[in-house]
N, C-alpha and C positions, 0 to 999 in steps of 0.2 A: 504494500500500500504506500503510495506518494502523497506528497502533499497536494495534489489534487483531484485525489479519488474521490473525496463528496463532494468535490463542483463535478466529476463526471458520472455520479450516480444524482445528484440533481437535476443534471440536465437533460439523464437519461428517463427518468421520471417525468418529467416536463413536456416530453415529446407528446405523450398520449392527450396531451390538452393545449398544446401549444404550438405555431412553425416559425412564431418571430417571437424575441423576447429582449428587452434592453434589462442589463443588468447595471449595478452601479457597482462603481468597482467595491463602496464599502460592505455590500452587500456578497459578494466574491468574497470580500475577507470574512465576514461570518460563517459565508456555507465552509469556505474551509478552516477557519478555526485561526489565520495566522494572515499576518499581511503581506499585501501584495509585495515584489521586489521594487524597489526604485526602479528600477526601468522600464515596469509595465507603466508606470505614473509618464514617465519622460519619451517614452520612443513606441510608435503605432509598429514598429517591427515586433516586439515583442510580442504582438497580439495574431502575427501570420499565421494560417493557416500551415503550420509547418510543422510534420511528426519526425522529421529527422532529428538526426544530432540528439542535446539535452534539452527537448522542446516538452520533456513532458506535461506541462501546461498545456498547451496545443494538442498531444497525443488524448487528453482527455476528454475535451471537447468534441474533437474529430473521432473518437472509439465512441462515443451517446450520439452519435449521429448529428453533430452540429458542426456551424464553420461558424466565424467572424464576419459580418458583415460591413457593420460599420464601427468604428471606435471615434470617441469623441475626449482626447485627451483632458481639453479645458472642462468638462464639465463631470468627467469621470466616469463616463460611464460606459457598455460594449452592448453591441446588438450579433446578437445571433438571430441563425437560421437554420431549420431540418436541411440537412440534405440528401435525407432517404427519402 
């Protein structure tokens, strides 16, 4: 278990009532219990759609069947979308 396994078991939960959903990031830090890194706060890269590498943030969203849509740095917050 990583540190993003209950953002990717809430998000996988989510599916069955949802296909868009904005989260805020403080809300990201609750489901998983610890806060975000600085980078997620400063740079929309960290939010890619990307399971390579040490992207397991990314691996968790993209395993519940979702991507990143939009991110909105200044106001904190990420939009996801199904992609099954």
């Amino acid at each position: 278990m990583n540190k993003y396994s209950p953002l990717e078991k809430y998000l996988y939960y989510l599916k069955r009532y949802d296909t868009v959903i904005n989260l805020p990031f403080a809300e990201i830090e609750e489901i998983i219990g610890k806060p975000l890194p600085p980078s997620a706060h400063k740079h929309p890269a960290w939010w890619a759609n990307d399971s390579t590498g040490s992207h397991t943030h990314a691996r968790a969203w993209m395993r519940a069947g979702w991507k990143v849509d939009h991110i909105d740095l200044a106001n904190e917050y990420v939009e996801f979308s199904v992609t099954e």
